[in-house]
N, C-alpha and C positions, 0 to 999 in steps of 0.2 A: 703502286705499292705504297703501305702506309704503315711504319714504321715493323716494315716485312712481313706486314700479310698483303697479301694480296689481293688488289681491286675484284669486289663482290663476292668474295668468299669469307664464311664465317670465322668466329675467332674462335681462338681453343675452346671449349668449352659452352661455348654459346650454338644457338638455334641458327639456322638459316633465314634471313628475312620472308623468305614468302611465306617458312612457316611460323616465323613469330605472327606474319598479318593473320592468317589463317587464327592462330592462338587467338586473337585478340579480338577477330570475329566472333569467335566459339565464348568466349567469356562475357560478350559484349551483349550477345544473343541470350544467355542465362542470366544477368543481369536485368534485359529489359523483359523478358520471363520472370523473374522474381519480382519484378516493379508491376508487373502488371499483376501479378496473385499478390500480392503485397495492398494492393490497392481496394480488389475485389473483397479481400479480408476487411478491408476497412471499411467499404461499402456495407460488406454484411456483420461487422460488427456495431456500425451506426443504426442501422436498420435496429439490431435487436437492442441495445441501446431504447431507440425510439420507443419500441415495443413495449419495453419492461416500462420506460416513463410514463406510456398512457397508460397502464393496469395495474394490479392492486398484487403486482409479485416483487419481490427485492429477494434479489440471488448474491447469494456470495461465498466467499471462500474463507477459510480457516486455517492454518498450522496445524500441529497437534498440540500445539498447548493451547489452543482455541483461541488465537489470537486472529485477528479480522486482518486481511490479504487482500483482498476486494471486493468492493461494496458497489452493488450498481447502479442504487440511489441512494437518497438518505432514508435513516430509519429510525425508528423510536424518538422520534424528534430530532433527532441529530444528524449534520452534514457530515458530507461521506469521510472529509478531512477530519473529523474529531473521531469516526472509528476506526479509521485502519490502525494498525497497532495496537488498539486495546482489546483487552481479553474479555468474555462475555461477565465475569467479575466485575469489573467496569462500566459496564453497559445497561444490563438486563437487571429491573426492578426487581426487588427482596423477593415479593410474591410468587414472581417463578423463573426466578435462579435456579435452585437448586433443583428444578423437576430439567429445567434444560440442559443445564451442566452434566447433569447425569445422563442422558438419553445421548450427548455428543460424546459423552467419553468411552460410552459404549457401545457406537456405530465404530470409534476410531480402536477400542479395542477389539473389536467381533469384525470389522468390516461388515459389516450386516447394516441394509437402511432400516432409518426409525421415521415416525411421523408420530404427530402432536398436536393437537388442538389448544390451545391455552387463549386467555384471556386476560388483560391489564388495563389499568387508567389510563387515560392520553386527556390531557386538558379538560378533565372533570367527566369523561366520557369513556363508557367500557367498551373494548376495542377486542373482536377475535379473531385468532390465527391462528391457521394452520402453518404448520411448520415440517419441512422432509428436508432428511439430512442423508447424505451420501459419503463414503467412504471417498476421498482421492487418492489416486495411486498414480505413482512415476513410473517409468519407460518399464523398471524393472519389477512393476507389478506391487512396491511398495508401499503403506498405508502412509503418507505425507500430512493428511489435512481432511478438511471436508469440504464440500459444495454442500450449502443449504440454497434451500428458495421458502419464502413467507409468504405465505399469500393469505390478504387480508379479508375474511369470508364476514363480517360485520353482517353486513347485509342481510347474507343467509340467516346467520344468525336470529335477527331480530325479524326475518321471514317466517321461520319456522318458530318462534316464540308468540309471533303474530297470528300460524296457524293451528295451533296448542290452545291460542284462547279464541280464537273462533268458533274452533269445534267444540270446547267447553260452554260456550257463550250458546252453538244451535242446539247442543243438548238441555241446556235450561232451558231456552225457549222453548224446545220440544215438548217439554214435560209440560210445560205451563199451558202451550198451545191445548196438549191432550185433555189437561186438568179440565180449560175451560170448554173443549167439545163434551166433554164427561158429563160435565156438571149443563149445561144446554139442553143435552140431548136428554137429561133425567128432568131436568125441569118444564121441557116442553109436554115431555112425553105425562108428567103429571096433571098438565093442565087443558092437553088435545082430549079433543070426545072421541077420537075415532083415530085410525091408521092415517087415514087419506091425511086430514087435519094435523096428525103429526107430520107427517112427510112433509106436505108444505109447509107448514112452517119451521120444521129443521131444517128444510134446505133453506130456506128466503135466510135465515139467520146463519148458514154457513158460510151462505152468499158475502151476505153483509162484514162475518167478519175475515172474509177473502179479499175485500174492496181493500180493506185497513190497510191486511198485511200489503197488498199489492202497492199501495204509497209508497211502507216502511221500506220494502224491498227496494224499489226503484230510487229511495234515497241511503241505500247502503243500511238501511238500518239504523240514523243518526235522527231519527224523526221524521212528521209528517204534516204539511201545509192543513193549518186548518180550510182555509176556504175550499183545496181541492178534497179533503178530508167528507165536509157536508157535501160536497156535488156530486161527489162518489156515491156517497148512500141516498140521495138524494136522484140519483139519473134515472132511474126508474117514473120519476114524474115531473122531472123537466120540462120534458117534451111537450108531452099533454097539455100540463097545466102550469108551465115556465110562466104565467101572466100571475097564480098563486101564489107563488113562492119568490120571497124578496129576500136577499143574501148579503150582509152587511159586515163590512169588518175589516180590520186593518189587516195586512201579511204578518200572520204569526204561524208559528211551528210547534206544534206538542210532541214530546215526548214519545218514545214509543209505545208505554205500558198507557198513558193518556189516549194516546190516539186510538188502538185497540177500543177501550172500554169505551171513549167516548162516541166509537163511528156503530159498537152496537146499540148504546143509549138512541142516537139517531134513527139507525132501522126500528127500534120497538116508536119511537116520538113516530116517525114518518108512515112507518104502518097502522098504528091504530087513526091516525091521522088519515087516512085512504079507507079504512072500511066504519070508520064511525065517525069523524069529527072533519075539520075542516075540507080536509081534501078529496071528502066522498062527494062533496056537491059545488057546482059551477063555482058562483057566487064565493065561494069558501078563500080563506088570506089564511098563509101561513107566514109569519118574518121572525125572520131567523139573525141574531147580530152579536156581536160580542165587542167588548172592549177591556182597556187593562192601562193602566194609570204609568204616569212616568218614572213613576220610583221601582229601582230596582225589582224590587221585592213584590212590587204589586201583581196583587192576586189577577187573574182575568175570568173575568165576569161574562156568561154566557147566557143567550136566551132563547127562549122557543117559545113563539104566541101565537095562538089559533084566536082567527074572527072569524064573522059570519057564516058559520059552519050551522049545522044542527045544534040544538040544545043539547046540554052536554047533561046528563044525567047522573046523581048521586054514584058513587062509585059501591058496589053491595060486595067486593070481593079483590081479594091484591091476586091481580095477575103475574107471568113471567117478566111482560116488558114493564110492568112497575114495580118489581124488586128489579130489576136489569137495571133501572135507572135509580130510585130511591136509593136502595140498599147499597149493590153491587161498586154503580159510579163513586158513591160517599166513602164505602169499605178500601177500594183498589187506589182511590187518589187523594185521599184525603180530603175530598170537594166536599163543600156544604151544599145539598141539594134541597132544592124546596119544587112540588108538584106541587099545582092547585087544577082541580077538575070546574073552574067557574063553568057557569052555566053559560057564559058566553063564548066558551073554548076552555081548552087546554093551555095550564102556562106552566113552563117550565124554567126556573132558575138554578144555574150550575155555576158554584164560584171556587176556582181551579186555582191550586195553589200557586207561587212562582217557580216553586220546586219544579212543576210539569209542564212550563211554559219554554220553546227557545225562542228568545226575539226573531230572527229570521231564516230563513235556511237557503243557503246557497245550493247552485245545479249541480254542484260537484259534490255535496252533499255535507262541505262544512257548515260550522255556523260561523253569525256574527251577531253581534249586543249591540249593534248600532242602535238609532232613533227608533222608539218604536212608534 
């Protein structure tokens, strides 16, 4: 007995030992239940954590007087410590304050979500977000604050501004493409005796300016390697007569509206070159070469010379492929072109301005100004 209770029996008031152990198992057990969802939480709050740091969202919370609660990274140039507590007065550029401020005062007065697109400076750079705001409410359904998430659509942005001038960019092409089938097809058809004679020669020169585009295509569009430029309108007699034809010239890149005109100036040089001048008979040299001077600005100087070919006879009438090349080359590029019909070939002089020249073209289809 101790101080008259009695050995193993509880005190007034108190539990029995076996059920206080009992108790203390049962507390013990909800405790290491709570540590271990306690834990999981943290797991799954790192995780999203994680999440939000690799991508282009920052979520956070507000008050009702639109004071910043928590921020899950930094935002608008600033770390997370310098917005909590401040109110978006504080924070958010003159520009579009006021479309913001209003949009959250009226998610937290309607409970209603709102979304936003908006746009502002960041380090000399314009930056767009989407913005969605949510009403928070407590246990009892109450309007407390808001949950936003920003998510930064830049990207898209200047995707879809990308895609706007694209398709602006293939509609002028388009037009110009048609212009010049228009105007082809009215000038062959002018100067063919017969259907047949049109036909072939519309097509040979659709051909020809198919080869062009096929360069400009495969380099995005940013221009076109001259040497692959002449070997394109030139494949047609490679093969044959590859011992004719000499190809001279350093890696340069013209222009697209250049390479166009000048891969049809080619087909008209390289055909009448095959049915009357150099390259209709064995014996016959055609060399082809260009070059362009070290200064920036240097024009690049092109040539086309026919030897021992047939005697080349008085010219008694201007065909297609000699406005194609006189006229058209000099009108479209500003090139100075000089034809001469010598009686020992055909010479063609084309001096193309720097305007229509890129020093080189890379595979990925930029350029570069290096060494030319």
């Amino acid at each position: 007995m101790a101080n008259g209770v009695p050995s193993g029996e509880a005190r007034p008031g108190s539990l029995p030992l076996n059920q206080l152990q009992e108790e203390n198992r049962r507390l013990q057990a909800q405790v290491d239940a709570q540590t271990i969802e306690l834990s999981l939480l943290r797991a799954r709050f790192a995780r999203y954590e994680t999440a939000l740091r690799g991508s282009q969202v920052v979520v956070y919370t507000q008050d009702r007087s639109l004071r910043y609660t928590s921020v899950s990274q930094p935002m608008l140039g600033r770390p997370v410590a310098d917005l909590l507590g401040c109110a978006d007065e504080d924070v958010l550029p003159e520009s579009v304050r006021d479309t913001i401020v209003t949009m959250k005062r009226e998610a937290v007065a309607t409970g209603q979500s709102q979304r936003l697109e908006f746009s502002l400076e960041e380090d000399g750079a314009l930056r767009w977000y989407d913005l969605h705001v949510e009403a928070l409410r407590n246990d009892a359904g109450e309007i407390v604050g808001l949950t936003c998430a920003s998510v930064d659509v830049t990207e898209r942005k200047e995707g879809e501004a990308h895609l706007r001038l694209l398709l602006r960019e293939l509609t002028h092409r388009s037009k110009n493409l048609l212009a010049v089938i228009q105007a082809m097809a009215r000038q062959t058809a002018r100067h063919a005796g017969s259907i047949d004679a049109f036909l072939t020669q519309f097509g040979a020169r659709l051909q020809a300016l198919a080869a062009s585009h096929d360069l400009l295509i495969r380099e995005s569009w940013y221009g076109a390697s001259l040497n692959e430029l002449v070997r394109s309108q030139l494949s047609a007699y490679l093969d044959g007569v590859s011992q004719q034809v000499s190809i001279d010239g350093p890696e340069i890149a013209l222009k697209p509206e250049a390479a166009q005109n000048l891969g049809l100036a080619l087909h008209e040089l390289s055909a009448n070159a095959v049915r009357f001048g150099a390259l209709s008979v064995p014996e016959g040299q055609v060399a082809i070469e260009w070059r362009r001077g070290e200064a920036p600005n240097a024009p690049l100087e092109f040539s086309w010379r026919e030897t021992q070919g047939p005697r080349v006879k008085p010219r008694r009438k201007r065909g297609f492929g000699t406005m194609v090349i006189e006229t058209n080359l000099a009108r479209a590029l500003d090139a100075k072109v000089e034809m001469v019909f010598d009686p020992d070939g055909v010479q063609c002089q084309v001096v193309i301005p720097a305007s229509q020249v890129i020093a080189t073209l890379d595979r990925d289809g930029t350029t570069a100004t290096g060494p030319r």
